[in-house]
VEXPA-973103 format. One line per field, with one value per residue (C-alpha): residue number from 1; residue in one letter; x, y, z. Coordinates in steps of 0.25 Angstrom, whole numbers. Example, Ala and Ser with C-alpha at 12.3 -4.5 7.8 and 13.67 -1.06 7.14 Angstrom:
2
num <- c(1 | 2)
residuo <- c(A | S)
east <- c(49 | 55)
north <- c(-18 | -4)
up <- c(31 | 29)
This chain:
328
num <- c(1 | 2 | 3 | 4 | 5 | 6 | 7 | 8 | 9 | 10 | 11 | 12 | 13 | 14 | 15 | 16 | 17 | 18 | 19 | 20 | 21 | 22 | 23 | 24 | 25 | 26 | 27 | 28 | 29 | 30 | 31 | 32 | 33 | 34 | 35 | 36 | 37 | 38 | 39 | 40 | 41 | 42 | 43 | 44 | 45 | 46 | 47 | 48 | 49 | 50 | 51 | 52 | 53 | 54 | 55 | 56 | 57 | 58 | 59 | 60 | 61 | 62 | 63 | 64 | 65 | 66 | 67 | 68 | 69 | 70 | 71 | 72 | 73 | 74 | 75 | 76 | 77 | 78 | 79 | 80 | 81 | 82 | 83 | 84 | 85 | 86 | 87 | 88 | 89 | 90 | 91 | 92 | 93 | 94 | 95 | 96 | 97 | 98 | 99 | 100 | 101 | 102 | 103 | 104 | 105 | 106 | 107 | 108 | 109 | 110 | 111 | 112 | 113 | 114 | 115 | 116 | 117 | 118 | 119 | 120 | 121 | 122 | 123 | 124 | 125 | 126 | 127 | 128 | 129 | 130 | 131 | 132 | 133 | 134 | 135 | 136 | 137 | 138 | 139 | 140 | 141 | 142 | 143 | 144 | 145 | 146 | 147 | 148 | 149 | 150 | 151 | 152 | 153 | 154 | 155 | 156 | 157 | 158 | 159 | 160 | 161 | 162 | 163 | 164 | 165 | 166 | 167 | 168 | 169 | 170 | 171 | 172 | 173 | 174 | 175 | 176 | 177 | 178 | 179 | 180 | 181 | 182 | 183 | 184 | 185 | 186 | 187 | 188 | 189 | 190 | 191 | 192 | 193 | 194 | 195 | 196 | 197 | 198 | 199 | 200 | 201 | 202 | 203 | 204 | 205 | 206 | 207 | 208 | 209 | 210 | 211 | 212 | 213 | 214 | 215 | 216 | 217 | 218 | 219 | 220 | 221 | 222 | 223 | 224 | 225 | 226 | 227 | 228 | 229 | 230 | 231 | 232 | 233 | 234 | 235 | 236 | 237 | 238 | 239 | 240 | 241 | 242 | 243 | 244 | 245 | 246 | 247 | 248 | 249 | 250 | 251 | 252 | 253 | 254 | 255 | 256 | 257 | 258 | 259 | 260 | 261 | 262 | 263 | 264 | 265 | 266 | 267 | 268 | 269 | 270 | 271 | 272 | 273 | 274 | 275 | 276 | 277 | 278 | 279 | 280 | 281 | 282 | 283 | 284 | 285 | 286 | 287 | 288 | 289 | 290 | 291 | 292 | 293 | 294 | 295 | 296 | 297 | 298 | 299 | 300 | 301 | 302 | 303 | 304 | 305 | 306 | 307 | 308 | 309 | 310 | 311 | 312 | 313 | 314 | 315 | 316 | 317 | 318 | 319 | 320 | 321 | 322 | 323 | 324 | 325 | 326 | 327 | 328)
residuo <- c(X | X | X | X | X | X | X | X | X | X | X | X | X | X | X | X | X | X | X | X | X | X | X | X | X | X | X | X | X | X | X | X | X | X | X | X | X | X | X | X | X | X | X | X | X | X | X | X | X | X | X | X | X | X | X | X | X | X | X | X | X | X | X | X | X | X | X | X | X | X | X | X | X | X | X | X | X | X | X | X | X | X | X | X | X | X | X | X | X | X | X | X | X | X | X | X | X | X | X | X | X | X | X | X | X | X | X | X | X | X | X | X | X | X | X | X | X | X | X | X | X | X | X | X | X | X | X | X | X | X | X | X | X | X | X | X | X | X | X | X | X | X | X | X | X | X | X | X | X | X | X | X | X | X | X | X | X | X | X | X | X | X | X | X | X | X | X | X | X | X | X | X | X | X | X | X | X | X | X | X | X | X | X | X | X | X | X | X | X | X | X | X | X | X | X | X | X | X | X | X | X | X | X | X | X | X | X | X | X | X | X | X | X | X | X | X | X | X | X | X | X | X | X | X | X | X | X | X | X | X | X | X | X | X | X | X | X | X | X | X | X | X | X | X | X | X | X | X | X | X | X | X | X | X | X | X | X | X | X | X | X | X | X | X | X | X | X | X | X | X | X | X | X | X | X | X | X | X | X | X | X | X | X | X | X | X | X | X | X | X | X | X | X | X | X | X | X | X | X | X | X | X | X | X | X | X | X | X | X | X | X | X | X | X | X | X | X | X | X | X | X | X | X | X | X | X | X | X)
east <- c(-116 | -104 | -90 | -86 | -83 | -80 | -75 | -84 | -76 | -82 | -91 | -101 | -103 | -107 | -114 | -123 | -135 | -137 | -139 | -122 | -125 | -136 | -128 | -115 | -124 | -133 | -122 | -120 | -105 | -99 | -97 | -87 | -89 | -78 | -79 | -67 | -59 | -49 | -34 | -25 | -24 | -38 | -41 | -28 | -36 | -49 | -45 | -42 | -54 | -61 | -65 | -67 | -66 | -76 | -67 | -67 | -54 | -48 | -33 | -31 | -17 | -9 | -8 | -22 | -25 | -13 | -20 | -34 | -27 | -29 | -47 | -47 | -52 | -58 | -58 | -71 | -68 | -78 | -76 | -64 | -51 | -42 | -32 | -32 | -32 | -18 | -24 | -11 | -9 | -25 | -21 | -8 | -17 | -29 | -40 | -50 | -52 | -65 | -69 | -81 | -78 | -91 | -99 | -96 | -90 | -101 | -104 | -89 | -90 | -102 | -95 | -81 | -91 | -98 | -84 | -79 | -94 | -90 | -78 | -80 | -92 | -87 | -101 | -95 | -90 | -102 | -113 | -104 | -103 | -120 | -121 | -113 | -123 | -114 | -119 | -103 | -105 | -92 | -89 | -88 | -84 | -91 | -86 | -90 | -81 | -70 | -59 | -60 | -48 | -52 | -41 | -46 | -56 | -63 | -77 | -77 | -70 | -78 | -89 | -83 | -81 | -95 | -99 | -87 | -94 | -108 | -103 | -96 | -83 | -71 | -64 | -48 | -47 | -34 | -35 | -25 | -35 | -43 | -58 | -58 | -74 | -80 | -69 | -72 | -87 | -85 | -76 | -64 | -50 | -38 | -28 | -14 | -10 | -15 | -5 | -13 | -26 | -22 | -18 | -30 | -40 | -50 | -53 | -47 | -55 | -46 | -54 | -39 | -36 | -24 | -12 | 3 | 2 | -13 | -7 | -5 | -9 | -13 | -1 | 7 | 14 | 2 | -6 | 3 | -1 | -15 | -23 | -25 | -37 | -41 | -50 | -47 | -56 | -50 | -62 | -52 | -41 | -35 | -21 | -21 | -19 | -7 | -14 | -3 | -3 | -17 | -19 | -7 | -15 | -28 | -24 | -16 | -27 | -19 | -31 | -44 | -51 | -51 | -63 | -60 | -67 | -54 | -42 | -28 | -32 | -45 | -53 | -44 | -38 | -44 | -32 | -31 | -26 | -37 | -51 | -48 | -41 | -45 | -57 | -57 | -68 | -67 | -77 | -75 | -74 | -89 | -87 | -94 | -101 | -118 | -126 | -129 | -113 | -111 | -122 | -116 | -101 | -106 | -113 | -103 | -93 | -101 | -104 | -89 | -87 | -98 | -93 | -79 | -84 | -91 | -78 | -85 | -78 | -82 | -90 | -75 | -62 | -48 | -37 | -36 | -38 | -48 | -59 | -58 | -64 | -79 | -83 | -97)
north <- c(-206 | -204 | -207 | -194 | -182 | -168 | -156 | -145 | -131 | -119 | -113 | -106 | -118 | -123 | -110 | -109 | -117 | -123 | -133 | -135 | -143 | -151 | -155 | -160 | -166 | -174 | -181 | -189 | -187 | -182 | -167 | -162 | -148 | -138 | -124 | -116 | -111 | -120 | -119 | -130 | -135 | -137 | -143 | -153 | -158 | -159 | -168 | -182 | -187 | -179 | -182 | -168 | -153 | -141 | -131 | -116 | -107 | -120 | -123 | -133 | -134 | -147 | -153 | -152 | -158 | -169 | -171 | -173 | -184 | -192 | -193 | -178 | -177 | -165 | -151 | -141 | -126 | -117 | -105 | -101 | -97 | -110 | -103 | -111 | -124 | -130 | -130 | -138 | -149 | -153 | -152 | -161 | -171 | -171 | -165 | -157 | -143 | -135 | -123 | -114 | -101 | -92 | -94 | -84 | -71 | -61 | -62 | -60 | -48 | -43 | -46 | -37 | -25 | -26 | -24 | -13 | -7 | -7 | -2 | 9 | 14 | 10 | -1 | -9 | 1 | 10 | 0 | -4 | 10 | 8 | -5 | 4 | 14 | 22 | 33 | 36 | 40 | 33 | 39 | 31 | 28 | 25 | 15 | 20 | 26 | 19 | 9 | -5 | -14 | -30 | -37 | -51 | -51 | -66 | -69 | -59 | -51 | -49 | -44 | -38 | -29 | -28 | -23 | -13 | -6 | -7 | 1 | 13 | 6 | 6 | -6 | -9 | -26 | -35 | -49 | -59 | -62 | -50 | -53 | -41 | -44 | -41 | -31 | -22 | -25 | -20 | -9 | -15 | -8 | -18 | -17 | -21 | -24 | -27 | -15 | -6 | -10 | -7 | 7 | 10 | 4 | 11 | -4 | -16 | -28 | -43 | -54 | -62 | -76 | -78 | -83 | -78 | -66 | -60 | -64 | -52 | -44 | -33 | -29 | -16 | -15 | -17 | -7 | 3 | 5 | 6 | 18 | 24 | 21 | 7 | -2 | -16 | -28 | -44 | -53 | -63 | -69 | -63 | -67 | -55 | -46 | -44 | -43 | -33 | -24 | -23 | -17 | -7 | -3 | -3 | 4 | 15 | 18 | 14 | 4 | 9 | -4 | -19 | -27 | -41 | -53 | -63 | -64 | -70 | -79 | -84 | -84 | -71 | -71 | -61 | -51 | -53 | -39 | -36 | -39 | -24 | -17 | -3 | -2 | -17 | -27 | -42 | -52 | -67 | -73 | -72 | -63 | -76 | -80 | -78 | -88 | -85 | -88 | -99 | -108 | -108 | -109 | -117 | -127 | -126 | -131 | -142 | -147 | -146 | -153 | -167 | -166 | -170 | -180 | -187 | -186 | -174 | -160 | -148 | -136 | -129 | -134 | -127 | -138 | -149 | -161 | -174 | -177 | -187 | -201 | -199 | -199 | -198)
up <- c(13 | 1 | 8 | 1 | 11 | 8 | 16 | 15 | 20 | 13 | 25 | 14 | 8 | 22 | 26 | 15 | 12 | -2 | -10 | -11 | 3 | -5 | -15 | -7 | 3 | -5 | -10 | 4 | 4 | 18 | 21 | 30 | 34 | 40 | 40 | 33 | 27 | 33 | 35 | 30 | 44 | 44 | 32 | 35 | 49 | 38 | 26 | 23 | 24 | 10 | -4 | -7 | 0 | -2 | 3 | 3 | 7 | 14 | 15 | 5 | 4 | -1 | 13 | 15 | 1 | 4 | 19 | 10 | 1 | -5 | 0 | -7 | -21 | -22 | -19 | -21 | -19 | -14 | -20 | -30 | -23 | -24 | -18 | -4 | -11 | -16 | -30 | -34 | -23 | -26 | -42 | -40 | -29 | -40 | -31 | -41 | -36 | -40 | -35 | -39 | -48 | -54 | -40 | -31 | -41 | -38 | -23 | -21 | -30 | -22 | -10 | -14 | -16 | -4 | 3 | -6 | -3 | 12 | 13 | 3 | 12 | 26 | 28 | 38 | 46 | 44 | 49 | 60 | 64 | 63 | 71 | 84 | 84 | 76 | 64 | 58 | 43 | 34 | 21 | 11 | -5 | -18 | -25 | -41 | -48 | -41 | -46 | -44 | -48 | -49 | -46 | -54 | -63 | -62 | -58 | -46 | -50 | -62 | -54 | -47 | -59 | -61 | -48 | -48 | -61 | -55 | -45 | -54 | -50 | -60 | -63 | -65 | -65 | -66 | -69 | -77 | -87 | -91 | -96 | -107 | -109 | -93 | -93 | -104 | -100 | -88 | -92 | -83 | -83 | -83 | -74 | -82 | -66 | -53 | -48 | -59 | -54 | -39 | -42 | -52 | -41 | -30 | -27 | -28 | -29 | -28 | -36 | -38 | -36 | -25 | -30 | -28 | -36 | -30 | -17 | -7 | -21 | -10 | -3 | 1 | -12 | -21 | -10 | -12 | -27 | -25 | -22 | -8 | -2 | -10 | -7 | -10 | -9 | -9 | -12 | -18 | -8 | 5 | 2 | -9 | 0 | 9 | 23 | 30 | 19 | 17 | 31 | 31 | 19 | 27 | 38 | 29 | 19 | 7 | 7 | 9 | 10 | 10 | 9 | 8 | 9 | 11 | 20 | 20 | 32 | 32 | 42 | 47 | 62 | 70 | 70 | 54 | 51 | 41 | 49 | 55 | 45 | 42 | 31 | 29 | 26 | 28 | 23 | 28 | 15 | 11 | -2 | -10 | 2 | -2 | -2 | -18 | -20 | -8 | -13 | -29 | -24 | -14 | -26 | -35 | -25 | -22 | -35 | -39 | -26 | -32 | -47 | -42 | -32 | -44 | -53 | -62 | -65 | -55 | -61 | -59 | -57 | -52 | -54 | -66 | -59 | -62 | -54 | -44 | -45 | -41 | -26 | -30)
């Protein structure tokens, strides 16, 4: 058996059968399995003794990666959010990060419609209504015909668009960089401003990376200028979304709708405000969660993980940092 050991955390990789466990376990280096997302408490009680993490949404802050030093080498995202990962310390500590974009872009936009589908015809509530015995008739919305603003136009959001117009659905977008081919392909109105998009928009669709400026994007000021009724959906990050203000909005009808397959707090405490918020729907994180997109994230995460143990370039790469000597 190798001496190399590595932290698995990412429960979908653990969850799903495929040949990702083939791969890592033939090998013969040693796995460590733990179940997260884990906090930075819990992730400073795991490392020290790891050549390399596949993490998910894990605290990796710049104690945890100073606690992991200097046996730490390598870091291999599952997934593409980096945003719970000091991006910065690993750069300045020389730990390679790679993570896995182009894997997972259409089952998250298949997710956001399945939530937008429920609340717009009451399904949830409906087939609970069902299960009691009960025969209470909702009424509910079409969705063609209606504006859809897509706040970030990369991979998901992408198709996202695609699905939008399927439907019948307009489309307003606002990006940074603006792909002029797929938008005028897809006869997509550019928003000069996410403030003119919110006002334009029946639904709000957010497909943005956090950062400090998306952070608490939603709130009561940026509310306040969209229309009444509006249906917002967050497949994106939880922290763009000012909690608070979300539910006054909920529960005054400014905001018809939140479907949402993210939260600030992950896993969320039982009293968190929005698990009973009126006209809510909250996944736990699973928008990329099939098996179809588990097993290629899943591979690709893995096979970034054995190109850096062997000194070699992953498939993609978020900081500039050398590999490592090889391990393997």
């Amino acid at each position: 058996m190798s001496d190399v050991r590595i932290l698995i955390t990412t429960t979908s990789y653990q969850d799903i059968s495929g040949p990702h466990h083939e791969l890592l376990e033939s090998t013969g280096i040693q796995i460590v399995k733990q179940r997260g997302p884990l906090g930075e408490q819990q992730m400073l009680e795991l490392v020290g003794e790891f050549d390399a993490i596949l993490c998910g949404d894990d605290a990796i802050t710049k104690p945890v990666l100073q606690k992991a030093a200097p046996r730490l080498k390598i870091l291999s995202k599952y997934g593409i959010g980096v945003d719970k990962i000091d991006v910065e310390a690993a750069t300045e500590m020389g730990i390679p990060l790679s993570f896995c974009p182009g894997v997972n872009h259409t089952t998250v936009a298949e997710h956001t419609f399945a939530l937008l589908l429920g609340l717009n015809r009451h399904l949830v509530e409906q087939v609970n209504h069902t299960r009691t015995g009960e025969w209470k008739r909702l009424t509910g919305h079409e969705i063609m015909g209606k504006t859809i603003g897509v706040v970030g136009l990369g991979r998901i959001g992408k198709e996202v668009v695609i699905r939008a117009k399927a439907f019948g659905m307009e489309v307003i977008g606002y990006d940074l960089w603006w792909d002029d081919e797929f938008t005028k392909t897809h006869e997509v109105t550019r928003a000069e401003s996410v403030k003119e998009l919110f006002s334009k928009s029946d639904v709000i669709s957010l497909h943005t990376n956090l950062n400090e400026k998306t952070r608490d994007m939603i709130c009561a000021d940026s509310i306040s200028g969209m229309k009444d009724g509006v249906i917002i959906l967050n497949c994106s990050r939880g922290e763009v979304v000012k909690t608070d203000d979300l539910v006054a909005a909920l529960k005054n009808g400014k905001v018809g709708g939140y479907g949402a397959d993210v939260l600030d707090v992950e896993p969320p405490p039982p009293e968190h405000p929005l698990l009973k918020a009126p006209n809510c729907l909250i996944t736990p994180h699973i928008g990329s969660r099939t098996y179809e997109s588990v097993q290629r994230q899943a591979m690709m995460a893995a096979t970034n993980l054995l190109r850096m143990l062997k000194g070699e370039k992953p498939l993609a790469q978020v900081n500039d940092v050398d590999m490592p000597v090889a391990l393997l």
